[in-house]
C-alpha beads as a LAMMPS data file, in Angstrom:
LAMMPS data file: protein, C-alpha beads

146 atoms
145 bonds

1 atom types
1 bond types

-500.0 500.0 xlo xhi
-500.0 500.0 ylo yhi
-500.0 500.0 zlo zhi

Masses

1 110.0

Atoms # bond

1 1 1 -18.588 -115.013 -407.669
2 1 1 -17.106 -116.908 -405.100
3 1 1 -13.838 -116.430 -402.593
4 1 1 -10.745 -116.515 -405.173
5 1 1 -7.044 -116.044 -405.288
6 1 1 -5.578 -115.756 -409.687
7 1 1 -2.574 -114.163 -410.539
8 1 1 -2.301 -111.889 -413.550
9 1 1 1.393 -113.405 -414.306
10 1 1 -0.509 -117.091 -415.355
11 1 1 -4.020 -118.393 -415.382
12 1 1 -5.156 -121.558 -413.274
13 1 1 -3.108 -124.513 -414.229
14 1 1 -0.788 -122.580 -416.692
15 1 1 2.838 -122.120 -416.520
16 1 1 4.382 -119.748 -414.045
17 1 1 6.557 -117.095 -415.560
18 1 1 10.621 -117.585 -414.809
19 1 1 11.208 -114.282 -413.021
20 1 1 9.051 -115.877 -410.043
21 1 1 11.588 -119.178 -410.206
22 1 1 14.744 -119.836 -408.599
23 1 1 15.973 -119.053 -412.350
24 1 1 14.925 -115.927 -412.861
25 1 1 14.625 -113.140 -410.520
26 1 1 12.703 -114.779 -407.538
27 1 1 10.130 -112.644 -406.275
28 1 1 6.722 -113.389 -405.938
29 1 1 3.753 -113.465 -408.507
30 1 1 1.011 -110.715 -408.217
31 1 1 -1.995 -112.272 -406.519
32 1 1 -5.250 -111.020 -406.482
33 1 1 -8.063 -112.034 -404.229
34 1 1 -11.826 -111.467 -404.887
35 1 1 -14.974 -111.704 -402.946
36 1 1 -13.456 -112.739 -399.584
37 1 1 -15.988 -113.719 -397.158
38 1 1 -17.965 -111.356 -394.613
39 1 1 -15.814 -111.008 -391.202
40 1 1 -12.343 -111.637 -392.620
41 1 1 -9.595 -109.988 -390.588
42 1 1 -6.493 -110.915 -392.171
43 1 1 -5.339 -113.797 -394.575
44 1 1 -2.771 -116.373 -394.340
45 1 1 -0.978 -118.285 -397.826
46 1 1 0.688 -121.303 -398.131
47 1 1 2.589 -122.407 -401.492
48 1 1 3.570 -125.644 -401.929
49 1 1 5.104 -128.492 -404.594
50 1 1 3.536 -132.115 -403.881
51 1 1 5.675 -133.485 -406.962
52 1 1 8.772 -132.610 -404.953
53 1 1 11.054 -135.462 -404.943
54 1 1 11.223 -136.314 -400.971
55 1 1 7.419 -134.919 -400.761
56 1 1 5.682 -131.962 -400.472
57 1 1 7.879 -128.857 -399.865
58 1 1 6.995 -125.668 -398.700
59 1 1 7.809 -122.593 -400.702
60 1 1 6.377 -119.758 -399.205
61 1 1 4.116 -119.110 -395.512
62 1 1 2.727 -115.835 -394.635
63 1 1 0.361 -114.893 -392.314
64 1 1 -1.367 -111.479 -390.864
65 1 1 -1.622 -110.645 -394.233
66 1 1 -3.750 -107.677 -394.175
67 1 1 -7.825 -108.029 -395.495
68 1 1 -7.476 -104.632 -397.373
69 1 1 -7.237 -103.807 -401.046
70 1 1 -5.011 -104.115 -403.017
71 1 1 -3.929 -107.751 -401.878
72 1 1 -0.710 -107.807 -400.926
73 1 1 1.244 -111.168 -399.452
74 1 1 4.385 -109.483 -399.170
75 1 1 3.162 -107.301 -396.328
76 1 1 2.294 -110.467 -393.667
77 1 1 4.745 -112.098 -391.650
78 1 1 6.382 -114.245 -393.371
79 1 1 7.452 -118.575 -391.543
80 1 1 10.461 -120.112 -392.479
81 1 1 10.167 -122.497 -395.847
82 1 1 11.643 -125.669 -396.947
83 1 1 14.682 -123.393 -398.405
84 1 1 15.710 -122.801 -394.928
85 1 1 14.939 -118.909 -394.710
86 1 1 11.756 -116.946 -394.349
87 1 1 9.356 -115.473 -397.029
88 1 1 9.456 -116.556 -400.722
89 1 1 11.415 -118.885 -402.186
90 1 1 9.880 -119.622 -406.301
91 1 1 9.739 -122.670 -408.037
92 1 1 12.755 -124.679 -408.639
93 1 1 12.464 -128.036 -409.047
94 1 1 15.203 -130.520 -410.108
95 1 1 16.078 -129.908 -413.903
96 1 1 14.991 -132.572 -416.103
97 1 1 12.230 -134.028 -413.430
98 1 1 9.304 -132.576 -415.309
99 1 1 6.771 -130.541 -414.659
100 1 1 5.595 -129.784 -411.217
101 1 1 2.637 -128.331 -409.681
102 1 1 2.462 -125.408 -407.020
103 1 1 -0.327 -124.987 -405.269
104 1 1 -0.998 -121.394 -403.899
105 1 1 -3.174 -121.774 -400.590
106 1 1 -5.496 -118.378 -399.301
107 1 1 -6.680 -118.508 -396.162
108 1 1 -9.335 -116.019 -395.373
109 1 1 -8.958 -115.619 -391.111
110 1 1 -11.364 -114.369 -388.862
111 1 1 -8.697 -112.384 -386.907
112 1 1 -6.259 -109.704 -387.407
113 1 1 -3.599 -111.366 -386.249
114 1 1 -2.886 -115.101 -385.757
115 1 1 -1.248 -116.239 -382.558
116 1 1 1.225 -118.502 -384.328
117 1 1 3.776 -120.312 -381.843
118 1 1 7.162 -121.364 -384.044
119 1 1 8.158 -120.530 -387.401
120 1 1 7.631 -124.202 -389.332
121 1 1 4.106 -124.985 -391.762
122 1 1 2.635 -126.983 -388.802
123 1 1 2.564 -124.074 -386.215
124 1 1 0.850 -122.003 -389.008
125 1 1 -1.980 -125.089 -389.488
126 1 1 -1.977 -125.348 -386.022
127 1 1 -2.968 -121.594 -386.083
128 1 1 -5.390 -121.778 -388.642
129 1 1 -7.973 -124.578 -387.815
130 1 1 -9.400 -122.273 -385.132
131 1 1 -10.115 -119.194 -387.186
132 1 1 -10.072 -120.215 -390.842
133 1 1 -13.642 -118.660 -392.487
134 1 1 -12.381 -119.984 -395.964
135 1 1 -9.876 -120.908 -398.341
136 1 1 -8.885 -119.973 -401.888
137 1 1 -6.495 -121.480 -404.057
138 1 1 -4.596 -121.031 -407.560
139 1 1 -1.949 -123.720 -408.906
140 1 1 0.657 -123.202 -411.440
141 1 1 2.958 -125.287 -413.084
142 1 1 6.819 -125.134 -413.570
143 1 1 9.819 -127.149 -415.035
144 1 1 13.289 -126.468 -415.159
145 1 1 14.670 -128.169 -418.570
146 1 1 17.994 -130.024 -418.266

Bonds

1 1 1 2
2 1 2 3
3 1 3 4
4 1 4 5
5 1 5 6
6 1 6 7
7 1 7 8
8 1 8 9
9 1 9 10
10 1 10 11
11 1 11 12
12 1 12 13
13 1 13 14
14 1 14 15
15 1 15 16
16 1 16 17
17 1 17 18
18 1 18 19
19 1 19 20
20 1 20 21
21 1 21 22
22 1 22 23
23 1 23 24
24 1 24 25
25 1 25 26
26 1 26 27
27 1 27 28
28 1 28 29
29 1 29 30
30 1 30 31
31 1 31 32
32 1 32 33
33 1 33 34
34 1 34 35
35 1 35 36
36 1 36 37
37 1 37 38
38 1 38 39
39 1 39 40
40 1 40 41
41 1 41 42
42 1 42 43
43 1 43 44
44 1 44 45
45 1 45 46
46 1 46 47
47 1 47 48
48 1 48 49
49 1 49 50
50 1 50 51
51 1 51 52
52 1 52 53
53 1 53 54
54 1 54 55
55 1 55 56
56 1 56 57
57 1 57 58
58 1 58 59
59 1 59 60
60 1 60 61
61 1 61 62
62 1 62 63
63 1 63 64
64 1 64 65
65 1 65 66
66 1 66 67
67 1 67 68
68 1 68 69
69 1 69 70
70 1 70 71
71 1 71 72
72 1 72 73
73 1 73 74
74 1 74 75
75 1 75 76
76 1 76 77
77 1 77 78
78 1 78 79
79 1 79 80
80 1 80 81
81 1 81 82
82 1 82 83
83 1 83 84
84 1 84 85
85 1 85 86
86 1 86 87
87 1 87 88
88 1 88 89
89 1 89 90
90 1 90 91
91 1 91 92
92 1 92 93
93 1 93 94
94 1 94 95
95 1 95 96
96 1 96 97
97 1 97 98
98 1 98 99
99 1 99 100
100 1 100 101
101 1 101 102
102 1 102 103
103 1 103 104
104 1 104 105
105 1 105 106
106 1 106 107
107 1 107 108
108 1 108 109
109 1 109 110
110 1 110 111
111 1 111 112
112 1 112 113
113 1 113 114
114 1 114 115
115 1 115 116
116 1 116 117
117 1 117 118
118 1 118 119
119 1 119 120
120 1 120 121
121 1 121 122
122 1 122 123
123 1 123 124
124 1 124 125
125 1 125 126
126 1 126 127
127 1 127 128
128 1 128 129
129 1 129 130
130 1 130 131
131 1 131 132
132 1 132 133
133 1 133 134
134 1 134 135
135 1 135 136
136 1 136 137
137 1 137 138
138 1 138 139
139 1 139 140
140 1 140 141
141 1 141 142
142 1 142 143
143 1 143 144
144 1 144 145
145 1 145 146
């Protein structure tokens, strides 16, 4: 089996549960990660909507997430997102605008820790295209009714 991220709160593609939205209690989903490649020292995620209305925006960046079992994103250090404040913020697009797709991003890192300069997406890319081994990703869907 190859490197994967899944989630046991909703299968690739499927709907993401509301108590990981904006309208229910807005933590993150479990992740789990399997087979990561040989040398990884940490992992980095990105989670993203590219059906957001003014383009893709950025709901969640963590990096120096530790390559040890079990997988836990909550334990690297989290950027700032499109929200304006750091760590997790869970689907919540505009009601009535229809389904939209977020796309969870694993990055499987060659290092322990990332020498990441600012707190924005880009500085974390910027990061990444020196030490990324692999990547991994899972998307779910979500839509707030009117």
């Amino acid at each position: 089996m190859p490197f994967s991220l899944t989630s046991p709160a909703f299968a690739e593609a499927g709907d993401i549960p509301k108590e990981y939205t904006c309208e229910g209690a807005d933590t993150p989903p479990p992740l789990r990660v399997s087979e990561p490649p040989q040398g990884v020292g940490s992992f980095a995620l990105i989670v993203d909507d590219p059906d957001a209305p003014r383009g893709t925006f950025t709901h969640w960046l963590a990096y120096d997430i530790p390559a040890r079992e079990p997988f836990d994103a909550t334990r690297g250090k989290p950027l700032r997102n499109d929200f304006g404040r750091d760590g997790y913020g869970g689907p919540c697009p505009p009601p009535g605008h229809g389904p939209h797709r977020y796309h969870f991003t694993l990055y499987a890192v060659d290092v322990p820790s990332l020498a990441v300069n600012g707190k924005k997406r880009q500085d974390l890319e910027t990061a990444l295209q020196a030490h990324t081994l692999a990547t991994a990703s899972l998307t779910g869907r979500y839509e707030r009714k009117r």
